[in-house]
C-alpha positions as a Python dict, from the first residue, in 0.01 Angstrom:
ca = {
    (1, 'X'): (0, 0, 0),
    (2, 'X'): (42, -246, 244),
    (3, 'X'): (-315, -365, 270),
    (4, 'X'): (-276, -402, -114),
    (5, 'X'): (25, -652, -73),
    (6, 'X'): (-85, -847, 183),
    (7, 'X'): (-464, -858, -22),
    (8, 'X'): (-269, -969, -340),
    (9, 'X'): (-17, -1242, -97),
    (10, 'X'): (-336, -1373, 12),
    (11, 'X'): (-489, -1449, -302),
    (12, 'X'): (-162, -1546, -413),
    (13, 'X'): (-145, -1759, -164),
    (14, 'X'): (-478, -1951, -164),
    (15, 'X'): (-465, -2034, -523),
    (16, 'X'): (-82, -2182, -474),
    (17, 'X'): (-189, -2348, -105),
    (18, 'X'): (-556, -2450, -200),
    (19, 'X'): (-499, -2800, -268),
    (20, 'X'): (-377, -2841, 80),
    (21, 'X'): (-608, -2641, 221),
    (22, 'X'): (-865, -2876, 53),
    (23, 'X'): (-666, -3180, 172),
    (24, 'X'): (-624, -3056, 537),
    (25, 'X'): (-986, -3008, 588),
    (26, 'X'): (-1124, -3350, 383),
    (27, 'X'): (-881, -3514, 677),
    (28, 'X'): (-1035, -3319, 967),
    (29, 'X'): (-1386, -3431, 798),
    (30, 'X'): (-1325, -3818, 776),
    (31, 'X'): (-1113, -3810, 1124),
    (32, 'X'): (-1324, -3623, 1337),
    (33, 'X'): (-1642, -3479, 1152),
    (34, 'X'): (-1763, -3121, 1194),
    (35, 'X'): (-1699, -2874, 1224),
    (36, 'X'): (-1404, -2874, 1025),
    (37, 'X'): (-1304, -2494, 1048),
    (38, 'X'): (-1272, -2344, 1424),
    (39, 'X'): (-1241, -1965, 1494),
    (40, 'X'): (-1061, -1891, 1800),
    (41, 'X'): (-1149, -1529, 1971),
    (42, 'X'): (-851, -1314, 1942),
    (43, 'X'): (-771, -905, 1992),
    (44, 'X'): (-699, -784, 1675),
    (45, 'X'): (-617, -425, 1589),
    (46, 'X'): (-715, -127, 1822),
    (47, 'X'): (-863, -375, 2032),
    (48, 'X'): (-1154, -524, 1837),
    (49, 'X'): (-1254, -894, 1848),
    (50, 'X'): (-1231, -1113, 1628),
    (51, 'X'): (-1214, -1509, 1501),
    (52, 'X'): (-884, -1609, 1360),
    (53, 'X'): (-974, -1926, 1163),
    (54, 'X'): (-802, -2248, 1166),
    (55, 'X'): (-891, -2594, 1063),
    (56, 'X'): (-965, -2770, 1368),
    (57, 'X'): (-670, -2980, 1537),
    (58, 'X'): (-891, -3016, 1886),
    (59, 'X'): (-1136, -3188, 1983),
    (60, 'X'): (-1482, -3014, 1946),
    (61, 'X'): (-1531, -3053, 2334),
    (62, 'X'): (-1174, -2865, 2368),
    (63, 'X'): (-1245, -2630, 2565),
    (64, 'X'): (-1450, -2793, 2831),
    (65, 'X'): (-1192, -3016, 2845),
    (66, 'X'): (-949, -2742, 2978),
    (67, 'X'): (-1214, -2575, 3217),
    (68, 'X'): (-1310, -2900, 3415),
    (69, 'X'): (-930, -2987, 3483),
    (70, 'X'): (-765, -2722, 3690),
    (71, 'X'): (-427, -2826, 3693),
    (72, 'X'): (-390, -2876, 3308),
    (73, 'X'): (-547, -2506, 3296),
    (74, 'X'): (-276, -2349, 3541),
    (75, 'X'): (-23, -2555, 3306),
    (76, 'X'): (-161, -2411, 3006),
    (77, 'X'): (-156, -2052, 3179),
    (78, 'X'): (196, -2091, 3288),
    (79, 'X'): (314, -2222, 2955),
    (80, 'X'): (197, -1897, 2738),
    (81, 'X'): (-161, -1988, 2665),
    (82, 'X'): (-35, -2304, 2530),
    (83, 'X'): (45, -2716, 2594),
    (84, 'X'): (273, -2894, 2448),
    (85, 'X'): (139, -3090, 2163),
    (86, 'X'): (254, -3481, 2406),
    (87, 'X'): (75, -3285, 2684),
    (88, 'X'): (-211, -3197, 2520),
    (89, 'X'): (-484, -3435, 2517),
    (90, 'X'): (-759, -3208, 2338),
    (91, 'X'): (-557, -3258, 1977),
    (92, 'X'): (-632, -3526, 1747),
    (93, 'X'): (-378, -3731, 1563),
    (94, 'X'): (-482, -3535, 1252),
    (95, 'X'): (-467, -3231, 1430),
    (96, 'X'): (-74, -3314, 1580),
    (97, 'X'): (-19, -3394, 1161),
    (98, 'X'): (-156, -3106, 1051),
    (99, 'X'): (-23, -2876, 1313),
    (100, 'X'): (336, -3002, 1278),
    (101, 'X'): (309, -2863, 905),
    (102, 'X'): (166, -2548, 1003),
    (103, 'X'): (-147, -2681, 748),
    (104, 'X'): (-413, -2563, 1030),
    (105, 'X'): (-339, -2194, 973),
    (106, 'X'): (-375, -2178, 658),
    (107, 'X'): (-766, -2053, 654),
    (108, 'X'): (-606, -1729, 797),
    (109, 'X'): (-543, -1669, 460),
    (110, 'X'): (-929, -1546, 475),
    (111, 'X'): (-861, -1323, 806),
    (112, 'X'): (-558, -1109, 546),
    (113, 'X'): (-858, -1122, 278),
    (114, 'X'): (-1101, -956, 536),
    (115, 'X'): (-847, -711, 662),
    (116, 'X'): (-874, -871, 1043),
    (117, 'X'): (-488, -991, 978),
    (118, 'X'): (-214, -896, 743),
    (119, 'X'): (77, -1168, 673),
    (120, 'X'): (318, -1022, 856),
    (121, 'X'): (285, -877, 1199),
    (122, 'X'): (271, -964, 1531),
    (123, 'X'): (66, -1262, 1640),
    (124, 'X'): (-291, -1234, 1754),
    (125, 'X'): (-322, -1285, 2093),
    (126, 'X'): (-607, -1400, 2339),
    (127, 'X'): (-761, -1130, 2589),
    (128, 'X'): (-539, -1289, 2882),
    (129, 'X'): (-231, -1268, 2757),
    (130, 'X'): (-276, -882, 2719),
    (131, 'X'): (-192, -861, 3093),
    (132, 'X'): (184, -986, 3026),
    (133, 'X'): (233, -647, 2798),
    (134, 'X'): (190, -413, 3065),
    (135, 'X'): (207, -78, 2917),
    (136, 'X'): (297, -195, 2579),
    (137, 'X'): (-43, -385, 2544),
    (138, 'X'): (-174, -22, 2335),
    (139, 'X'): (122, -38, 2057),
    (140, 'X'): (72, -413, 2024),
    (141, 'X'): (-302, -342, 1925),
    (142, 'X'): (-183, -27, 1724),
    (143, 'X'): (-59, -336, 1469),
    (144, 'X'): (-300, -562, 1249),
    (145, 'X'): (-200, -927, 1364),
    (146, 'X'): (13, -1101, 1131),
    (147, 'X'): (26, -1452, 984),
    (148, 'X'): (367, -1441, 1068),
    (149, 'X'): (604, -1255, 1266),
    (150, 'X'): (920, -1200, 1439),
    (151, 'X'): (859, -1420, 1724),
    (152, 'X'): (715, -1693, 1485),
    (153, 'X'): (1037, -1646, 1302),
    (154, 'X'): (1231, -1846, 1525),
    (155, 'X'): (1069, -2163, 1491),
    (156, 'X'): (1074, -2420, 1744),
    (157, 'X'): (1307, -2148, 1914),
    (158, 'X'): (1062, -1884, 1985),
    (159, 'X'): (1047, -1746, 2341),
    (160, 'X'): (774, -1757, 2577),
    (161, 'X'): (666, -1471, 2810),
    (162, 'X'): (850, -1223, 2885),
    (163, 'X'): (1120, -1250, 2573),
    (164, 'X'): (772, -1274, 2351),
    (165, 'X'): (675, -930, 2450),
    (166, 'X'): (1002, -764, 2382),
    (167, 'X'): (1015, -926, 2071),
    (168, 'X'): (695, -842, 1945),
    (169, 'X'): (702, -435, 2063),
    (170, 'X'): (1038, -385, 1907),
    (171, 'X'): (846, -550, 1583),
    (172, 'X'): (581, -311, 1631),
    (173, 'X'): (784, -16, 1692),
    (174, 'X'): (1048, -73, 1385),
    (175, 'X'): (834, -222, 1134),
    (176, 'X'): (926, -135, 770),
    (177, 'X'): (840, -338, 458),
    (178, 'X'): (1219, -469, 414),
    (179, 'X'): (1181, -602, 774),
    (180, 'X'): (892, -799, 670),
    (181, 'X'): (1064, -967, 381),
    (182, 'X'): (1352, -1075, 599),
    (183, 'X'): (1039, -1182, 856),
    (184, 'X'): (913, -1398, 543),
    (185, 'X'): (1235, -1535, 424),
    (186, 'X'): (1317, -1656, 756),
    (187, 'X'): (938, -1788, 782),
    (188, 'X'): (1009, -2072, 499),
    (189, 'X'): (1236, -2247, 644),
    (190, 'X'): (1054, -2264, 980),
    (191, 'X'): (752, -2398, 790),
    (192, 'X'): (923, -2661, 624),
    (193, 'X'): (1084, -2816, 952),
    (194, 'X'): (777, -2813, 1095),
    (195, 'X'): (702, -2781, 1451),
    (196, 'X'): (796, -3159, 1588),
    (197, 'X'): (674, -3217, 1931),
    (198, 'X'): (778, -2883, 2132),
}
């Protein structure tokens, strides 16, 4: 039933969000060039691999920039796996727009269609960050990675590590399709803020 839902969301979705899906990547084209779509490795469920698509905010060197700069890698370590977006300097100014509208995750609309996501859920991590779960790493992979979650939920307020753990494992281990429509409710109004800066 719930691969159902989140099947028919997704299509939902896509035909509602489409136009701005269109619009996101014709900027990423004329700003940057190709590619315009970027799959980041992620764990998904029971472990596997796999690419959870995004239009590209980075530049397409992105990730040598990180490896040949060892203090802006320790910083993005320390800081969850993450930079701020003023700290950053692999994102283009498209990729700070569409980022602050959440507009770059909207091709994982084709990770729910595939069954490597669902919409709601916790989020997908990257093989690193398994090491801050500990013990609870095996019931966060017992879960298909959501679009959104309860972390996510907070917006511009969400935790880093450790708070993000406990967060996600008491998602995890009380998950019920009620919780997930209070997860989405409280999801629109965090996407229509946007992210600003943070």
């Amino acid at each position: 039933m719930r691969r159902a839902i989140d099947f028919a969301g997704a299509c939902l979705l896509l035909l509602l969000m489409g136009p701005l899906l269109v619009l996101g990547a014709a900027l990423v084209l004329l700003a940057s060039g190709r590619p315009v779509f970027f799959g980041h490795l992620r764990v998904g469920r029971n472990g596997s691999p796999f690419r959870c698509w995004k239009l590209r905010t980075m530049r397409p060197d992105a990730q040598a920039v990180l490896d040949r700069d060892p203090a802006l890698r320790n910083r993005y370590i320390r800081n969850g796996f993450k930079l701020p977006q003023q700290e950053d300097p692999r994102v283009t100014p498209i990729g700070r727009f569409l980022r602050r509208w959440h507009l770059d995750e909207l091709p994982q609309l084709v990770n729910v269609l595939n069954g490597t996501m669902s919409l709601v859920g916790p989020r997908p991590v990257v093989p690193e960050e398994l090491a801050h779960y500990g013990a609870g790493a095996a019931e966060l992979l017992a879960a298909r990675p959501g679009i959104v979650g309860a972390w996510t939920s907070h917006g511009r307020l969400r935790p880093g590590y450790p708070e993000r753990v406990r967060i996600e494992l008491e998602y995890v281990r009380n998950a019920t399709p009620v919780r997930d429509l209070v997860i989405l409710a409280r999801s629109i109004p965090v996407v229509l803020r946007g992210q600003g800066d943070a």
